[in-house]
N, C-alpha and C positions, 0 to 999 in steps of 0.2 A: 504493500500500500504506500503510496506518496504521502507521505508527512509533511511536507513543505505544503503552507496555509495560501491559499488562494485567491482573491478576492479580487476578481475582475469582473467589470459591470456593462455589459450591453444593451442596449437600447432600440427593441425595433419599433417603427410608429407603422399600426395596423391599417389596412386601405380605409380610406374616407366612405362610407356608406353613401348613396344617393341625396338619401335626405337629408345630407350634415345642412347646419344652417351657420355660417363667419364661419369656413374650416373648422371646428371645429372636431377636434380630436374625438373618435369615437370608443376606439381600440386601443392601449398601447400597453407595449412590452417590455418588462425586464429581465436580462439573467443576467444570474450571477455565479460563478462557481465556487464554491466550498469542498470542505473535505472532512476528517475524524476530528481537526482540532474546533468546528464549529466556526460562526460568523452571526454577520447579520445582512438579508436578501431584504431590499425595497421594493416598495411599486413605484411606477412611474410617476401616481401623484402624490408621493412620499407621504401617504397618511397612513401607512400601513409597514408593517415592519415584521419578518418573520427572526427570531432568535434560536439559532441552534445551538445547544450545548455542545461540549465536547463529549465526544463518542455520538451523537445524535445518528453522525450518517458515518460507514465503516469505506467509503470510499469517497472516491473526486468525482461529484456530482453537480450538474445545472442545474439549477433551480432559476424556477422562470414564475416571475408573476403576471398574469395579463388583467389589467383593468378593462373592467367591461362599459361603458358607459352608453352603448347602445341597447342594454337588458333593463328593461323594468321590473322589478318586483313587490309586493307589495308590502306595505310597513317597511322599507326596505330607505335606510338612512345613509347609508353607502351605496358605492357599485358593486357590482357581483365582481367578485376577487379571485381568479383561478389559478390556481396553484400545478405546477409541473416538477418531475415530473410525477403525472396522473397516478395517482396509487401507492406511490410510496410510502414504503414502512418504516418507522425512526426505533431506532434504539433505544434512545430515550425522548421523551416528549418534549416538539417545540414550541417557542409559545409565538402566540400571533399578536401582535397590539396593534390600535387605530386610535390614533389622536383626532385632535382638531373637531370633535362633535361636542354638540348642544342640542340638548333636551328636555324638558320637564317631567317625562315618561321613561320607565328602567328601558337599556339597551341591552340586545343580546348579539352574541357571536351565533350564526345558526349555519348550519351545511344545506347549502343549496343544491337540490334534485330534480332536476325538473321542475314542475308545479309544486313541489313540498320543501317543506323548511322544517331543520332538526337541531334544535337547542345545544349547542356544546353544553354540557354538563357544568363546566370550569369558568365559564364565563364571570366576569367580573365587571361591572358598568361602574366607574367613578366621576360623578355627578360635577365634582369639586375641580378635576384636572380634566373633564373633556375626552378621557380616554377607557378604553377596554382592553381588556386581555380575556385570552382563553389557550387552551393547553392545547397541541392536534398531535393524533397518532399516528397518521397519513396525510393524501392532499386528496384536494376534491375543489371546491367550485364554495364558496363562502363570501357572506355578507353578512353587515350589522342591520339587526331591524329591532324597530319597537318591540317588545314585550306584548303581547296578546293580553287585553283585559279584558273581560266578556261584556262588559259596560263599558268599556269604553265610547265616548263620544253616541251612546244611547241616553235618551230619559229614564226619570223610575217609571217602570211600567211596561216599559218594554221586551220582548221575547229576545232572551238571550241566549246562549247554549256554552258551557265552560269549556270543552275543549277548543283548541287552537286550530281552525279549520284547515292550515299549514299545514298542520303533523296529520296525516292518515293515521298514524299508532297510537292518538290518544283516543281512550275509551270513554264516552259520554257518561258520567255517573248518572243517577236518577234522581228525580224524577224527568221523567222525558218533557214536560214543559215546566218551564222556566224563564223569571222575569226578573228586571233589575230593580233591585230594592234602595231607600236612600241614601244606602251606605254605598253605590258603585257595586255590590255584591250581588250574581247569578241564584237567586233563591226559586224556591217552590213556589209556583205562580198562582195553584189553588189560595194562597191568601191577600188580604191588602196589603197593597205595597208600598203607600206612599200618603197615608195620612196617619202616622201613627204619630204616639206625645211623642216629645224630645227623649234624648235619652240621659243616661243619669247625670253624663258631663258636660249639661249643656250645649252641645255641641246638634253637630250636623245629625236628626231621628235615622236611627237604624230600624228595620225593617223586623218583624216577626223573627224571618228567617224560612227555610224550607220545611214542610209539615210531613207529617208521615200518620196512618190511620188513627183516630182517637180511639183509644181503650181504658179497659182500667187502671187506674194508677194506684199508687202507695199512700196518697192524700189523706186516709183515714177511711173506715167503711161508709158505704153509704146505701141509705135511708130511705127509699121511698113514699112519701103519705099522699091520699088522696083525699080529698076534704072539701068544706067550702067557705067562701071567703066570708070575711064577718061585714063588709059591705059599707067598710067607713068611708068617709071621702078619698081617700088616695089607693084603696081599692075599685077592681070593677062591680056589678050589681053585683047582689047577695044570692045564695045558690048557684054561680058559678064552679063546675067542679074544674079544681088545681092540684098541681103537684107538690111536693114539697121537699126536695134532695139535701140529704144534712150528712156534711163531710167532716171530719175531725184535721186538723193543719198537723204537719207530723211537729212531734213535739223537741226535733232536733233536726240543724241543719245537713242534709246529705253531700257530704264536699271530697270528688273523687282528684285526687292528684297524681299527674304522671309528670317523672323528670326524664328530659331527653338527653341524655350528657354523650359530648364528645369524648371519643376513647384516643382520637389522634396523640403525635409521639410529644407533642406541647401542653398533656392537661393536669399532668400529676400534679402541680399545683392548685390550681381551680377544685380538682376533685377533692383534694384534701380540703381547702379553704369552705366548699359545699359541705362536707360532714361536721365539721366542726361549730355549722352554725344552725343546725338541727334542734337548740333549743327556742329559738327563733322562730322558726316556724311551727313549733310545736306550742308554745305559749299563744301564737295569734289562735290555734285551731280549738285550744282546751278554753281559751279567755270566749270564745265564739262558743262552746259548747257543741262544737262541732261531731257528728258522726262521721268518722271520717277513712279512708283507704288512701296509701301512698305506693305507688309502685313506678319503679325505674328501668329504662329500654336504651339503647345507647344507638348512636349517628352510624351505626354500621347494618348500612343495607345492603351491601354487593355481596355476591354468592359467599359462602362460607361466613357470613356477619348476623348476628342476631337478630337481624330482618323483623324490628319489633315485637323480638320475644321480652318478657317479664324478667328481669334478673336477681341472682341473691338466691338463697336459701329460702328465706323466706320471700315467698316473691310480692306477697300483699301485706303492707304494713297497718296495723289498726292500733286503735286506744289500747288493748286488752293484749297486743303482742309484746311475749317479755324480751328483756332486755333491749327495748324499741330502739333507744340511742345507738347502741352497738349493731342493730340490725340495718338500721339506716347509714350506719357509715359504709357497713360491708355493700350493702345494693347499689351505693353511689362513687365509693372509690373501687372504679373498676379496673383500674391500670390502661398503659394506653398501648397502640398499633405502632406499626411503623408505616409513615406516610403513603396514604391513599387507600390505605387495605380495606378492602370491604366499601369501598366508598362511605370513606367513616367518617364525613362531614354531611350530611345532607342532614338535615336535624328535621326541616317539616317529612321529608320522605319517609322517616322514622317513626313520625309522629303517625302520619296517615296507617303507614302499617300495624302498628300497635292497636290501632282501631279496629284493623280487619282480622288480626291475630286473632284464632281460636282458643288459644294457652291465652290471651290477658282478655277474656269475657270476666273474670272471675273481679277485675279492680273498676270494671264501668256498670255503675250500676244506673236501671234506667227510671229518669226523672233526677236524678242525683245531678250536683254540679258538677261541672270539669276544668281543672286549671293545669293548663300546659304551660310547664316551667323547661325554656331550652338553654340547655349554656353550654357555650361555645367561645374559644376563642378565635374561630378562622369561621371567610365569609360560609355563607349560605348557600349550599350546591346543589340544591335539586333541581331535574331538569322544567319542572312546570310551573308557572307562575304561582307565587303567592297566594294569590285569589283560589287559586284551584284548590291550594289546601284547608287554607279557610272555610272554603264553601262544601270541601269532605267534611271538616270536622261540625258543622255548623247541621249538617243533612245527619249527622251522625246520633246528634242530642235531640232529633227530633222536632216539636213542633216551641217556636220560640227559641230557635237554638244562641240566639246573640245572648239570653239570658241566661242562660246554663254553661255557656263558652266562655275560658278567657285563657288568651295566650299571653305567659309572661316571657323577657328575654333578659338572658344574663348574657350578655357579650360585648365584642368591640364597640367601642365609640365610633359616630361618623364626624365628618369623614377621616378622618385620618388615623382609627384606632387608638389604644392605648399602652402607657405602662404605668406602674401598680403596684401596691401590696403581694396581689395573686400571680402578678407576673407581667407578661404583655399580650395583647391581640390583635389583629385586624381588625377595619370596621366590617359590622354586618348590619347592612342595609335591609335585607327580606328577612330577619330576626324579628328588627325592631318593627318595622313595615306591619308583620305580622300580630303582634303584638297592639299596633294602634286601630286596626281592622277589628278586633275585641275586647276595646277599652280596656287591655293589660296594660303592664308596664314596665319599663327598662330599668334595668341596673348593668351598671357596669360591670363586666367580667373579670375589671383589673382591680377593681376598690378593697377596702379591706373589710367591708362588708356587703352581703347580699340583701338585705334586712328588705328594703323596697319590695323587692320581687318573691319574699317569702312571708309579706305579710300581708301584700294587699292582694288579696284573694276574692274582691267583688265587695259588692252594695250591703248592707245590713240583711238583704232579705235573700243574699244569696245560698242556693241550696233548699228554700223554703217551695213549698208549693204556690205555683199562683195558678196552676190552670183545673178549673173543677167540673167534667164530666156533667152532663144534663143526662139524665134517665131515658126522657122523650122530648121529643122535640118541640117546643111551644106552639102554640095557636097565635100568639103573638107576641113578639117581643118585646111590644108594650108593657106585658103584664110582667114581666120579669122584677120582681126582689129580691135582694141579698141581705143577706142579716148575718152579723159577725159577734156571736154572742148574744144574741138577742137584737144588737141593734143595726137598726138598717142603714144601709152604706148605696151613698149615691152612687149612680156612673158619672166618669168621667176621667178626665187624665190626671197624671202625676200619683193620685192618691185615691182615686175610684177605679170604676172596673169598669168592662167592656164587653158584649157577645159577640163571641167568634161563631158564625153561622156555619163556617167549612169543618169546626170542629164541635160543634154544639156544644161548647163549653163557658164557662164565666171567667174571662180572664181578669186578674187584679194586676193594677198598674202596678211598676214598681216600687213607689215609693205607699202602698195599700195595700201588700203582701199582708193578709193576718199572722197574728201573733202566733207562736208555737202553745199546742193543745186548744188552740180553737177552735170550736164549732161555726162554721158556716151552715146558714142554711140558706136554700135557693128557692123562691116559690115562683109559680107563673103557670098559667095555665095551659094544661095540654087536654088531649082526646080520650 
C-alpha cells in the first residue's frame, strides 16, 4: 500500500442543462485523492466536507463529490450531494458536515433513494453554529432536509398521519385517523382538538391526546341507582327517571417511573451521581403519599442491547421492596459499553421499546401516571423524530395521555453542552425538546445535583383519577350533575369538569381532580 498522503483536488464543471437560466452552474464536481492516512474531500460549493480518519480507507482512492443543483427534493435545505466512489465500504466511519445553514426547524442528514429519504441515525443539527454532522459507513447520494413534523405548517384540527411519508419503512402507529392537537402533536382525532382550558403552565392548551376504548377503571367501584328527581328548581320535572353513578377517587396517587440511563463508555459518573441521590426522589414520592413502581431500561437498542428490557434483580421497585436504596443503586448503576454498542444512545428509542416490552407490563400500570426520566450525556440518536415518540408514549396512557405523561431530561446543556460536578456532556436538543412536548423538565446532566428532575413529577393531582365512566348514556346532557361528596361541582374549566361524549365519561379539569377517598356521584338522566 502507498503511504505517502495525497491530497490532490480536481474540478470538473458538469454540462449546462437546457434550462440553466445566467449560466448558471447546475452540476459540479470534485475529487480528490486520499489514502490509509485519511484527509479531508470538499464539494465544489464548499458547504460540505467529508472527514476520513486514519485507516478509514486501506488504499489510494478518488473520492468524488458531485453537487447536484439541478435535483429537487422535498424539505430538502441543500443539494442532493453524491458521493463516489458508489458503495464504498470504510473501515472506520467518516463523518460528513455542512455548514452555512439557517433554520428554525431541527435538520437532518438523510440518504437519498430515489423518491425516499432515510434519517442517518448520527445526525446532529446545531442551531447555534449553522452546521450538521453525521457518521457514513458507505457512499450513496445525501442531502440535508427538514425534520418531518406531522403538524407541521397544519392547523389544530387537521388530519395528520406520524410517519414521515419519505421513509417507506416507517410503520403508521394507531389509530388510523389522526389530527393535530394545540400542542403541534399527531393525536386520536375521535376527540376535540382544539378548545380545551389552558394547560397547567399557562402556556400554549394541549390537546386530550389520542383515546383508546372506555372501560372500566381503578376509580373506585361503581354504583348504579335509578330513581326520580325530587323536582327543585335546578332539576328537571319531578318523576323523571335518572341515573345515578357513585365512584370512590383512589385514595392514593398511582405514579409509574421509568429511568432510561445511558450505559455509553462516559456515564460511570452520572450513574453513580443518579444513585446517590435516590433519597431525593424518594422523599418527593412518600411526602406525595405516592403508590408508586420504579423501574430502569438502559439507551441500548441495537441487536444484543436490552432493547427495553427491565433491569436489576429486582426489576420493579415499590414502597414495601426491602433494602429499596440498595436496590435502586444496583438497577441504575449499570456500568457502561464501549462506544456505539448496541446503539447505546438512542434514549427515546429505548423509551418506546420499554413500552412494547412484554417482561416490563409488570411497572405500567393502566390509568396510573408515567414519568420518563432520561439521562444522558451525548446527543439524542434515534432515527425518528421527536414527535413520533411523544405521540407513542402519549397513544400508550390512553385517553388524556398529556395528563398521565411526563418526560423529564437529565443531560447536556444547549447549545454548547456542559462540565460539572458529574463530569461533562454534549448538548441534547431532542432530550430537552422532548421533555417540553410534556410539560417535564430539564436538569443538567453535569450539576451536582439532579433534585429538579427527581422531584417534579406533575401537578398536585397527578396520578389521581379525573376521568369517570357513565353506566349509560344520557338522554341529555343537560341533565348531567356531579356531586363530590355531597356537593355539587359546576362545569367548567381550570376547576370544573367537562362531558367527553366519545368516551361517555365526566372528565374533571385539572386543577378539580377530587380529593383522595372521595365519593363522586354522577346523576343525569338516561333510558
Amino acid at each position: 500500500m502507498n503511504s505517502k498522503r495525497c491530497f490532490t483536488v480536481a474540478l470538473a464543471i458538469g454540462a449546462l442543462s437546457a434550462s440553466c437560466v445566467q449560466d448558471t452552474v447546475l452540476e459540479e464536481s470534485t475529487m480528490t485523492t486520499l489514502n490509509d492516512t485519511g484527509g479531508i474531500a470538499r464539494s465544489a460549493d464548499e458547504r460540505l466536507e467529508l472527514r476520513f480518519p486514519t485507516g478509514a480507507l486501506d488504499a489510494e482512492t478518488d473520492i468524488t463529490i458531485t453537487t447536484h443543483r439541478d435535483l429537487t427534493f422535498p424539505r430538502a435545505k441543500t443539494p442532493i450531494y453524491e458521493f463516489g466512489p458508489d458503495g464504498i465500504q470504510f473501515d472506520r466511519k467518516v463523518m460528513i458536515r455542512v455548514t452555512g445553514l439557517v433554520s428554525e426547524v431541527e435538520l437532518m442528514v438523510a440518504q437519498i433513494d430515489g423518491e425516499h429519504a432515510y434519517r442517518l441515525p448520527s445526525s446532529q443539527w446545531d442551531p447555534s453554529t449553522g452546521e450538521i454532522t453525521a457518521e457514513l459507513e458507505h457512499f450513496s447520494s445525501y442531502a440535508v432536509l427538514t425534520v418531518y413534523t406531522p403538524c407541521g405548517g397544519l392547523t389544530c384540527g387537521d388530519s395528520c398521519v406520524v410517519c414521515d411519508p419519505l421513509d417507506p419503512t416507517c410503520v403508521e402507529p394507531p389509530p388510523s385517523s389522526k389530527a393535530c392537537n394545540q400542542a403541534g402533536l399527531c393525536v386520536e382525532a375521535a376527540l376535540p382538538m382544539c378548545s380545551n382550558p389552558p394547560p397547567r403552565d399557562g402556556g400554549t392548551p394541549i390537546d386530550a391526546g389520542p383515546a383508546v376504548d372506555a372501560g372500566t377503571r381503578d376509580g373506585g367501584s361503581v354504583v348504579t341507582d335509578a330513581g326520580t328527581r325530587d323536582g327543585g328548581a335546578s332539576t328537571p320535572d319531578a318523576g323523571m327517571p335518572y341515573c345515578s353513578d357513585v365512584a370512590v377517587q383512589r385514595p392514593q396517587p398511582l405514579v409509574d417511573i421509568l429511568l432510561v440511563i445511558d450505559t455509553s463508555c462516559s456515564m460511570s459518573e452520572e450513574q453513580t451521581g443518579l444513585a446517590s441521590q435516590f433519597p431525593t426522589l424518594l422523599d418527593t414520592l412518600v411526602q406525595n403519599n405516592a403508590d408508586f413502581q420504579i423501574g430502569t431500561t438502559t439507551m441500548e437498542t441495537g441487536a444484543g442491547g436490552t432493547q427495553g428490557a427491565l433491569q436489576g434483580a429486582v426489576p420493579v421497585l415499590t414502597s414495601t421492596t426491602p433494602n429499596l436504596a440498595t436496590e435502586f443503586a444496583n438497577n441504575v448503576v449499570l456500568g457502561t459499553m464501549s462506544p456505539g454498542s448496541a446503539q447505546d444512545e438512542s434514549g427515546l428509542t429505548a423509551m418506546k421499546m420499554n413500552l412494547m416490552h412484554p417482561m416490563a407490563a409488570s411497572l405500567h400500570r393502566q390509568d396510573s401516571s408515567l414519568t420518563v426520566i432520561l439521562v444522558s450525556d451525548e446527543p439524542e440518536q434515534s432515527i425518528e423524530t421527536v414527535e413520533h415518540y411523544v405521540n407513542y408514549a402519549l397513544a400508550f396512557k390512553g385517553p388524556y395521555g398529556d395528563r398521565r405523561l411526563q418526560i423529564n431530561a437529565i443531560s447536556g446543556d444547549t447549545p454548547g453542552g456542559c462540565t460539572g460536578p458529574n463530569g461533562s456532556a454534549t448538548a441534547s436538543p431532542r432530550y430537552i425538546h422532548a421533555a417540553s412536548l410534556t410539560d417535564g423538565v430539564f436538569t443538567s446532566v453535569c450539576a451536582a445535583s439532579y433534585a429538579t428532575a427527581l422531584t417534579d413529577l406533575g401537578e398536585m393531582s397527578y396520578g389521581y383519577e379525573f376521568l369517570f365512566d357513565l353506566s349509560q348514556v344520557p338522554t341529555s346532557t343537560a341533565t348531567l350533575e356531579v356531586l363530590v361528596d355531597g356537593v355539587p361541582v359546576s362545569p367548567g374549566p381550570a376547576t370544573g369538569w367537562s362531558y367527553d361524549g366519545a368516551l361517555n365519561a365526566i372528565v374533571f379539569e385539572e386543577f378539580g381532580v377530587p380529593d383522595p377517598s372521595s365519593t363522586v356521584e354522577i346523576r343525569y338522566d338516561c333510558p
